[in-house]
C-alpha positions as CSV (number, residue, x, y, z in Angstrom):
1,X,21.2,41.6,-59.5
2,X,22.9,38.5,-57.7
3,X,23.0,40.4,-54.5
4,X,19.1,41.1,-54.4
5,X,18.5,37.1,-55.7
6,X,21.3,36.1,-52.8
7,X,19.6,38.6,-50.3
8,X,15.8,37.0,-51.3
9,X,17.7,33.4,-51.0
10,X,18.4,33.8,-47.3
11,X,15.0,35.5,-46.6
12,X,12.9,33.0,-48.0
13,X,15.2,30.5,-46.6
14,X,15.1,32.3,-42.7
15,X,11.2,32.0,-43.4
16,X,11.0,28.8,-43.8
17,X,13.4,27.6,-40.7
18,X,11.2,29.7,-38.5
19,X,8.2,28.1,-40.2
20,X,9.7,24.8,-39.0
21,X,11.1,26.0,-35.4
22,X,7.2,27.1,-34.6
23,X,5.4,24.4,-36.1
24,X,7.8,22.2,-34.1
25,X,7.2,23.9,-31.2
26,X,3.6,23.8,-31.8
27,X,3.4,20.3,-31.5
28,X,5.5,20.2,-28.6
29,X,3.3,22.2,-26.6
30,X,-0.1,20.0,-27.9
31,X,1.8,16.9,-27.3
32,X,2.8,18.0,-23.1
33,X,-0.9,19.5,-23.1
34,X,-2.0,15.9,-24.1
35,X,0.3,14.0,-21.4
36,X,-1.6,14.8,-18.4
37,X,-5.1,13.6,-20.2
38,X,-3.3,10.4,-21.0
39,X,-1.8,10.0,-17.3
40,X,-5.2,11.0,-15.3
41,X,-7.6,9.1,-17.5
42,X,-6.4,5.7,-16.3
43,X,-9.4,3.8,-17.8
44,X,-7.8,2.0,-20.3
45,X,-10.0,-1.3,-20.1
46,X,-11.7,-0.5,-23.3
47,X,-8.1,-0.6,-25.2
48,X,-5.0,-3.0,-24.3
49,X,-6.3,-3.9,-21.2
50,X,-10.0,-5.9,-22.5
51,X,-9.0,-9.0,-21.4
52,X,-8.1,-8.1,-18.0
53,X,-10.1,-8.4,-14.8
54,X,-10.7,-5.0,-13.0
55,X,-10.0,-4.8,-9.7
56,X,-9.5,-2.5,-6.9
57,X,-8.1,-3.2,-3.0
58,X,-8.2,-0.5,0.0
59,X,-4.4,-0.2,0.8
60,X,-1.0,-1.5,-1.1
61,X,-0.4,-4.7,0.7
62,X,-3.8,-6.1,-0.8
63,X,-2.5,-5.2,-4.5
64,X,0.3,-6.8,-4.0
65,X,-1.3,-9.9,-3.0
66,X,-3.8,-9.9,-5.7
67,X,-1.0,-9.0,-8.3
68,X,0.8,-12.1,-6.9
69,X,-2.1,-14.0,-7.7
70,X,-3.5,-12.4,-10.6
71,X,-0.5,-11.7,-12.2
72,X,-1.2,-9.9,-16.0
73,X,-4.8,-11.0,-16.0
74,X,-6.0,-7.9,-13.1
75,X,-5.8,-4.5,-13.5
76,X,-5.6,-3.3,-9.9
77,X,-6.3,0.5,-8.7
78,X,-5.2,1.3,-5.2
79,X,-7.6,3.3,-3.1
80,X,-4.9,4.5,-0.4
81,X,-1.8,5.9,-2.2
82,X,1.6,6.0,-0.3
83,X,1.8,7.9,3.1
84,X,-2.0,8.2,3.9
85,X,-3.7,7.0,6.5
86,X,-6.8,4.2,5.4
87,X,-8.5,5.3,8.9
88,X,-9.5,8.5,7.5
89,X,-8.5,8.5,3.7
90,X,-11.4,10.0,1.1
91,X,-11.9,8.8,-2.2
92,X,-10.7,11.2,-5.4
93,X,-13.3,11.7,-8.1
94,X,-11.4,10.0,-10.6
95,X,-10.9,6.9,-7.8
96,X,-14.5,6.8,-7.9
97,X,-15.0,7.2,-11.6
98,X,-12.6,4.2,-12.2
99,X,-14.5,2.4,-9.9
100,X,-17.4,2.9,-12.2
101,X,-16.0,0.0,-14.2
102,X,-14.6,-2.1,-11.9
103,X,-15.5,-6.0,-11.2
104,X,-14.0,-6.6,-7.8
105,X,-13.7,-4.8,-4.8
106,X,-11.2,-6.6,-2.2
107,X,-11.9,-5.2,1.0
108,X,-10.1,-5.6,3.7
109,X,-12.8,-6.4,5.8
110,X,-11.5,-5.5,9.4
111,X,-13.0,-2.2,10.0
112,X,-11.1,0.1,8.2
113,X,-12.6,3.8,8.1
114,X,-12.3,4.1,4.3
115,X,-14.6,0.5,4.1
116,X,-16.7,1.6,6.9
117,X,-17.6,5.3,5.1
118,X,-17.6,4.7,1.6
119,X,-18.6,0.5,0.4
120,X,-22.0,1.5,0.4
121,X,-21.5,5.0,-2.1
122,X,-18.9,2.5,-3.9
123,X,-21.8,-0.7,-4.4
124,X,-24.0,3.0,-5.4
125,X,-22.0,3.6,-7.9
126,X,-21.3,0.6,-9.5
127,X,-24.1,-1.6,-8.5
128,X,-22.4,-4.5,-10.5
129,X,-19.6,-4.7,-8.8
130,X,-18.6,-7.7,-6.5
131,X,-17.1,-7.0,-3.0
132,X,-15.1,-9.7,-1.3
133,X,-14.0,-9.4,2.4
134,X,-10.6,-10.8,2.5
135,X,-10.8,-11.2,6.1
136,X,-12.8,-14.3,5.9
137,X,-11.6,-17.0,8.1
138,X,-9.3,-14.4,10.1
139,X,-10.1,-13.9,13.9
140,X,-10.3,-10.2,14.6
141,X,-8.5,-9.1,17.9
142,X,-10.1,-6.2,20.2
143,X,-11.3,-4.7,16.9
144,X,-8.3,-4.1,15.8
145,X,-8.3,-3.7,11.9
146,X,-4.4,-4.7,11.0
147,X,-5.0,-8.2,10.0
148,X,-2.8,-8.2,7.3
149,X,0.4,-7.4,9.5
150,X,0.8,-11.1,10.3
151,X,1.8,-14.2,7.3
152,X,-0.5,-16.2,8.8
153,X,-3.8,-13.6,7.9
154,X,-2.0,-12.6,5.1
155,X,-2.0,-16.3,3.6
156,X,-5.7,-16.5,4.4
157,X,-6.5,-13.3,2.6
158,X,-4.4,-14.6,-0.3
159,X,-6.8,-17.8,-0.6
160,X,-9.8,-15.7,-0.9
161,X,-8.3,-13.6,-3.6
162,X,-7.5,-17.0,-5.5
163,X,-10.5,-18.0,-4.7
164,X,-12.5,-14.8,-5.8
165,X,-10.6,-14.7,-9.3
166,X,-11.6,-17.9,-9.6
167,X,-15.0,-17.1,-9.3
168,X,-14.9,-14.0,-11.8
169,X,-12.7,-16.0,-14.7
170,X,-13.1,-20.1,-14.0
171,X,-11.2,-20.2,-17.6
172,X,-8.0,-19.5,-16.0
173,X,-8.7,-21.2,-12.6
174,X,-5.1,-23.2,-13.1
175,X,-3.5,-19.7,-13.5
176,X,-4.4,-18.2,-9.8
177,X,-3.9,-21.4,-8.3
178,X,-0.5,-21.7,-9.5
179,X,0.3,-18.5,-8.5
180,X,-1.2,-18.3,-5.2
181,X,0.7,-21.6,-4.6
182,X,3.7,-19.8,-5.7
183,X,2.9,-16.9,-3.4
184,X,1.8,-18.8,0.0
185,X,5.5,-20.4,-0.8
186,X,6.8,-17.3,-0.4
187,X,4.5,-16.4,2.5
188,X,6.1,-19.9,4.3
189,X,9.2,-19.1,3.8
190,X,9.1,-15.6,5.3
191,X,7.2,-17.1,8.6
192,X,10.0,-19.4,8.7
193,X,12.6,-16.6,8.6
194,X,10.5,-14.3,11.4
195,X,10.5,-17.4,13.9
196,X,14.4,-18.7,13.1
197,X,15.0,-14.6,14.2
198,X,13.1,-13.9,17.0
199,X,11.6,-17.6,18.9
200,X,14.5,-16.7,21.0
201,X,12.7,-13.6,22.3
202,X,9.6,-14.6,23.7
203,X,7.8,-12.2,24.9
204,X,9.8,-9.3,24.4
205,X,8.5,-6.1,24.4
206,X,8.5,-3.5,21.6
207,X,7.3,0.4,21.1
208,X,5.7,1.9,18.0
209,X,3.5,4.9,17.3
210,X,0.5,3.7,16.0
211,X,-0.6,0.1,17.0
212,X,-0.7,-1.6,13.6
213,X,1.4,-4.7,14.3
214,X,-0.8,-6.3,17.2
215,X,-1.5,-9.7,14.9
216,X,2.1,-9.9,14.4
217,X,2.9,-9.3,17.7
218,X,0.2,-12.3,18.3
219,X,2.1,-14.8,15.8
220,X,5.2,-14.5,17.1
221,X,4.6,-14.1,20.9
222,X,5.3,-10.6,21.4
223,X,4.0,-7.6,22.6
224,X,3.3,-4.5,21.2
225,X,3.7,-1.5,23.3
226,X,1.6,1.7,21.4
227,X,2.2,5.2,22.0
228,X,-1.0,6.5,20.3
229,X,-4.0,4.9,21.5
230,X,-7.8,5.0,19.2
231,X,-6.5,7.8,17.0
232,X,-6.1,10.5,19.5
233,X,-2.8,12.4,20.2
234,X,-1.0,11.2,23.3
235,X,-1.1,13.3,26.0
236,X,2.0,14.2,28.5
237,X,1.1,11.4,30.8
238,X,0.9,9.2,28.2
239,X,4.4,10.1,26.6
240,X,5.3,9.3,30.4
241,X,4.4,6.4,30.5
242,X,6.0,5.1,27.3
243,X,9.3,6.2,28.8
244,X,8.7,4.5,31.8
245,X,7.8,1.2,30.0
246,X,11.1,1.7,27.4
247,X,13.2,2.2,30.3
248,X,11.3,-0.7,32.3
249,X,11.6,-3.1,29.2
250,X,15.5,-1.8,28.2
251,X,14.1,-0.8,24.6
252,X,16.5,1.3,22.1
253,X,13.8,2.1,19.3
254,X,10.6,3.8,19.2
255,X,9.3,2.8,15.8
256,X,7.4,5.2,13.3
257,X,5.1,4.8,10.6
258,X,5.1,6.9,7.1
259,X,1.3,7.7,8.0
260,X,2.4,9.4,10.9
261,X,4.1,12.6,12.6
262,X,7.3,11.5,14.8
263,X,7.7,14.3,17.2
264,X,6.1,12.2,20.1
265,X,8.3,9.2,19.2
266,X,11.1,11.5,18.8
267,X,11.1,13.0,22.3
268,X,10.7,9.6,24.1
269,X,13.6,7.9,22.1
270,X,15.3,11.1,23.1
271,X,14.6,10.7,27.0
272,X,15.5,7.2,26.5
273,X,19.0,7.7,24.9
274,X,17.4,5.7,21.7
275,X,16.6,6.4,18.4
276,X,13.6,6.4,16.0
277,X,13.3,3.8,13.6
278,X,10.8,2.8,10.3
279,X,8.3,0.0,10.3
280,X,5.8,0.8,7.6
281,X,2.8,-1.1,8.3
282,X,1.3,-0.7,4.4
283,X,3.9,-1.9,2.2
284,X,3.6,-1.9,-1.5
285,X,6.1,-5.5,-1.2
286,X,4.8,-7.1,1.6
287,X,7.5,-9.7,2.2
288,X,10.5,-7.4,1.6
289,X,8.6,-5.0,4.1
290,X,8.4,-8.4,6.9
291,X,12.0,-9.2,6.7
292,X,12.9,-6.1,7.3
293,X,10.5,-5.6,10.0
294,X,11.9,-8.9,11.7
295,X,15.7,-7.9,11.1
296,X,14.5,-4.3,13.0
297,X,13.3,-6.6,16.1
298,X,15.7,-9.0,16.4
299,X,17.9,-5.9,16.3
300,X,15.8,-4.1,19.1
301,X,15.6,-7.0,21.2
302,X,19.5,-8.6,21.3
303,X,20.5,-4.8,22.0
């Protein structure tokens, strides 16, 4: 008699743990089939996020400006995620459907292929949205679109985010100008750091794939020496003549982008005894990006 009661014991006690184990389980498997909903639907305005201003910006250097500026009070999407290219980038349906309830659109303004193709579907779709062209105030060079490659455009877009935000939320206004202060601080001090590193090299010559850095190139008295010319492939002659003008100028990189294949740069730093080196022309920090970018130079040119 105590055996069968022992032997029922452990049955109804081996039920019950496997009871447990698949309920467990159970809720596992809902809970990692609920993750993704939670990740994708980033819409959260309607929740924790009421209070803040919606706002979405072409490529990552524009976010980081306007989260300098706006600090906690934005909620900022990014249209161009890391490595792609804003010339020929396409909008995701769910970009689009967080667009929806967005209050500010911060273009770029320069004649960027995204802008160009899609402001009108994006003013479509969300009608009440306002779009403001950072680019006011900036002097566009031989249409090229890079204006943010430069502190002294980048300040200027930085006032018309302040100034836009501003506009949207007047309640705040100290806030953004406080922080834009902060910011165009920060903006100064980097310009400062570029000139005490490369004044001494006036005029100097440097190579890179795609010609993103012209304004920079501009503000500091430099010239930019592209190997890809209006989005097309360079041809033989043209790889040529970028190992002419490397050997003619005594250059020791060939700098790359992230948003770009390397082969081409890769066989004229090759020819040239050099090497291939980064310069990323869409940072997500812009001023950590700059120094960099001015140490890389320097570096190029006292070699």
């Amino acid at each position: 008699m105590m055996r069968r009661w022992i032997a029922l014991t452990l049955t109804l006690l081996v039920v019950v743990i496997i009871g447990i184990g698949t309920f467990a389980v159970s809720l596992h498997y809902n809970y990692i089939q609920l993750q993704p909903w939670l990740v994708s639907n980033g819409n959260v305005s309607e929740n924790t996020n009421a209070n803040k201003i919606g706002v979405v910006v072409t490529i990552l250097p524009e976010a980081d400006f306007v989260r300098h500026v706006g600090g906690d009070r934005v909620e900022v999407m990014v249209m161009v995620p890391p490595g792609a290219s804003p010339h020929i980038y396409e909008p995701r349906p769910e970009q689009l459907k967080q667009i929806s309830t967005a209050k500010i659109y911060f273009k770029v303004g320069s004649g960027l292929g995204l802008e160009q193709n899609w402001l009108e579907k994006i003013s479509a779709i969300n009608p009440a949205i306002k779009i403001v062209d950072t680019s006011k105030g900036i002097t566009i060079i031989d249409n090229d679109p890079h204006i943010w490659n430069s502190p002294a455009n980048a300040k200027i877009m930085v006032m018309n985010i302040r100034d836009a935000l501003i506009q949207a939320d007047p309640e705040n206004a100290d806030f953004y100008i406080n922080n834009a202060r902060d910011y165009l601080r920060e903006l100064d001090a980097l310009d400062a750091y570029i000139h005490s590193k490369l004044d001494r090299f006036n005029n100097r010559a440097f190579m890179i794939y795609h010609p993103a850095f012209g304004y920079l190139a501009a503000q500091y008295n430099l010239t930019q020496i592209p190997v890809e010319h209006g989005g097309k492939e360079p041809t033989a002659r043209v790889i040529q003549d970028c190992i002419d003008n490397a050997r003619r100028y005594n250059l020791h990189y060939v700098f790359v982008a992230p948003q770009f294949a390397t082969t081409e740069c890769e066989t004229i730093a090759k020819e040239i005894g050099g090497e291939t080196a980064p310069m990323d022309p869409l940072p997500a920090n812009y001023t950590a990006n700059m120094y960099k970018i001015a140490d890389l130079l320097a570096e190029e040119f006292a070699g």
